[in-house]
C-alpha positions in Angstrom: 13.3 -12.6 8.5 12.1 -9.1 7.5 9.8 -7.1 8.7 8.1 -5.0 5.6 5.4 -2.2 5.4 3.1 -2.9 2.4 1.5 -0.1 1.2 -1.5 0.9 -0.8 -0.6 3.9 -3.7 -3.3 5.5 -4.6 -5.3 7.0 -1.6 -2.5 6.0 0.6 0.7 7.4 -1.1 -0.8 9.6 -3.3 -3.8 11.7 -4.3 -6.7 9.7 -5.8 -9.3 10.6 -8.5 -12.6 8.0 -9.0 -11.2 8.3 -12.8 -7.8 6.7 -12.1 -4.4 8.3 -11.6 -3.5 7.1 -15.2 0.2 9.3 -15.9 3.0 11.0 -14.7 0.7 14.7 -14.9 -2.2 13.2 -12.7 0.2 11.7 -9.8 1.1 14.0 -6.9 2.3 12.5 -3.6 0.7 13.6 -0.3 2.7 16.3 1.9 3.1 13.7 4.5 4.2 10.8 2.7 8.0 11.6 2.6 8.1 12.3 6.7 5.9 8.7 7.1 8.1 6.7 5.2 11.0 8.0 6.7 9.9 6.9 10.0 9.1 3.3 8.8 12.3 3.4 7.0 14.0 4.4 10.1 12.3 1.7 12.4 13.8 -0.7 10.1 10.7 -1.6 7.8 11.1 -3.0 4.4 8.8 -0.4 2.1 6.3 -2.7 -0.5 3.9 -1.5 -2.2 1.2 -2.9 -3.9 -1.8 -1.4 -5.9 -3.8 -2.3 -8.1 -3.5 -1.0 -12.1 -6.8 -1.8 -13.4 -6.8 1.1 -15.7 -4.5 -0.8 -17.6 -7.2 -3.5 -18.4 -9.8 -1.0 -18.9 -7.5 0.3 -21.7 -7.4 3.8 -20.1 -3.7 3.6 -19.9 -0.5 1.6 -20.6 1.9 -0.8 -18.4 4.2 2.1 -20.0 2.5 5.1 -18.4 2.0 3.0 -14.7 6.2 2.4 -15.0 6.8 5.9 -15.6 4.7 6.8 -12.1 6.6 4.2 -10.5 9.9 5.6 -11.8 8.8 9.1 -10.7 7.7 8.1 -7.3 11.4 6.2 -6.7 12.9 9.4 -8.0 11.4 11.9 -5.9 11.2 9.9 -2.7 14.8 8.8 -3.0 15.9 12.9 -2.8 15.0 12.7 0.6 16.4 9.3 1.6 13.7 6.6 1.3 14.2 3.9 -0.7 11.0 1.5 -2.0 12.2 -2.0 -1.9 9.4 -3.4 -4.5 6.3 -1.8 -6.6 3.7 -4.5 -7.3 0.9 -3.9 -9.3 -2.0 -6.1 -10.8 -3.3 -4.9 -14.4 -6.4 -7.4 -14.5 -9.9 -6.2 -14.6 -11.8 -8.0 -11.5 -13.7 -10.4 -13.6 -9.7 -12.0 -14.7 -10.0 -13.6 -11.1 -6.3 -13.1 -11.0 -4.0 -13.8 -8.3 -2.4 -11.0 -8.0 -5.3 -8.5 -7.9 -6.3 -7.1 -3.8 -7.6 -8.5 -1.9 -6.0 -11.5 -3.2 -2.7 -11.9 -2.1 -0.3 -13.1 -5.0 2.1 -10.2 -4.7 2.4 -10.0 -1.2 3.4 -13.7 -0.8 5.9 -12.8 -4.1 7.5 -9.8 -1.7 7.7 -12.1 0.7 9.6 -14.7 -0.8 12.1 -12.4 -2.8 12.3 -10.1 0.3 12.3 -12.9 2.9 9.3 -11.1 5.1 7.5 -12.5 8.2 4.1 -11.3 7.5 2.9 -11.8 11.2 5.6 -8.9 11.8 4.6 -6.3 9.1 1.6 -3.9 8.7 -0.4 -3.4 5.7 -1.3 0.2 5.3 -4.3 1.3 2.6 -7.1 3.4 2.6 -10.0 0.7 1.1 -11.4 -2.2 2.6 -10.1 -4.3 -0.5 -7.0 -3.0 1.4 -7.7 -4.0 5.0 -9.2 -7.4 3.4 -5.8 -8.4 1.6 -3.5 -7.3 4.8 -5.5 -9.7 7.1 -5.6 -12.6 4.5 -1.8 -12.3 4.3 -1.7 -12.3 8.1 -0.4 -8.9 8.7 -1.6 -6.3 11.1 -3.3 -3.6 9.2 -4.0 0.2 9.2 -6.7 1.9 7.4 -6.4 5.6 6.3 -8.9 7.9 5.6 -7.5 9.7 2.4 -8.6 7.4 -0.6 -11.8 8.5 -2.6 -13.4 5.2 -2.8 -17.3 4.3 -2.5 -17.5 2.9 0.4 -18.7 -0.4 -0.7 -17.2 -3.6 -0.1 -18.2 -5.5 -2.4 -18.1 -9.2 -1.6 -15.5 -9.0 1.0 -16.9 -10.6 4.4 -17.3 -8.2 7.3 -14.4 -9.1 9.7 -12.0 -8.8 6.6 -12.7 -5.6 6.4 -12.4 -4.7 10.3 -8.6 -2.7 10.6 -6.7 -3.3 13.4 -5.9 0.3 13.3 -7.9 3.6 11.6 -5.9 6.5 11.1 -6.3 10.1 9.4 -3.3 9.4 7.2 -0.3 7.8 6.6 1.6 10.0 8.3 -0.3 9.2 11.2 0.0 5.3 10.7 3.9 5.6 11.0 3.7 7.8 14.1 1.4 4.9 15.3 3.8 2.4 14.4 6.5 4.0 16.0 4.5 4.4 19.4 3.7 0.4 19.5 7.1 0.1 18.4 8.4 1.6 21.9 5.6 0.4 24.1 7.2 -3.3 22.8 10.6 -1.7 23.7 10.1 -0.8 27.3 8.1 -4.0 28.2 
């Protein structure tokens, strides 16, 4: 079995805006993520990532536009030797009920089966509690970051869902973190 990094995009990967990263000319990837993903590539971590789209629903953008991002972000990160294995994303409003939409967990358990992951060996790394929430329903151990732009609220979301394992500055920082309780495991 696998062991897998999901990831969060926007906040996480990426710069945010509370208006949606909705094309290719509003999506700019963090300094760090290249050198974070390259460690959890490196440790041997299958790279998911899974966002949610709603702007799609809303009507503020297409499946189209959201495809082109993706393609961009494969592009750019693949110069430098990192190589997503799966983009998930979920284009239904919250009132669709959807599986697929965080914190439900409908495309984590699909990466899992295509990508054959053991979930109680892989981190889920975002920057909302909606992120935290859907990492511990999966069963994964999970990292929150501090570079999203969200409100703060919770919703509906109960409060030991929402509890990290780990809070870090960045992503960056979640891979260094990683690696450390990688080697602490190591030399036991």
């Amino acid at each position: 079995m696998n062991r897998a990094i999901f990831l969060d995009r926007d906040g996480t990967l990426n710069y945010d805006s509370r208006d949606y990263i909705k094309n290719l000319a509003e999506f700019r990837l963090f300094p760090f993520t290249v050198p974070a993903l390259a460690i959890l590539q490196r440790l041997g971590y299958k790279l998911v990532v899974i966002t949610n789209q709603a702007c799609i629903g809303r009507g503020l953008t297409t499946t189209e536009a959201v495809e082109a991002i993706h393609s961009f972000m494969h592009q750019e990160l693949s110069k430098s030797g990192i190589f997503l294995d799966r983009i998930y994303y979920c284009p239904h409003l919250k009132e669709e009920r959807c599986n697929c939409r965080k914190p439900a967990i409908g495309n984590v358990l699909k990466a899992t089966a295509e990508l054959q992951i053991d979930l109680e060996r892989s981190y889920f790394i975002g920057d909302t509690p909606k992120d935290v929430a859907t990492g511990k329903r999966a069963g994964c151990r999970t990292i929150q970051v501090a570079t999203g732009v969200w409100d703060n609220d919770p919703g509906d979301l109960k409060p030991e869902e929402i509890e990290p394992d780990f809070k870090t500055d960045d992503l960056l920082k979640a891979a260094e973190l990683i690696a450390r309780l990688e080697s602490s495991v190591r030399c036991e």
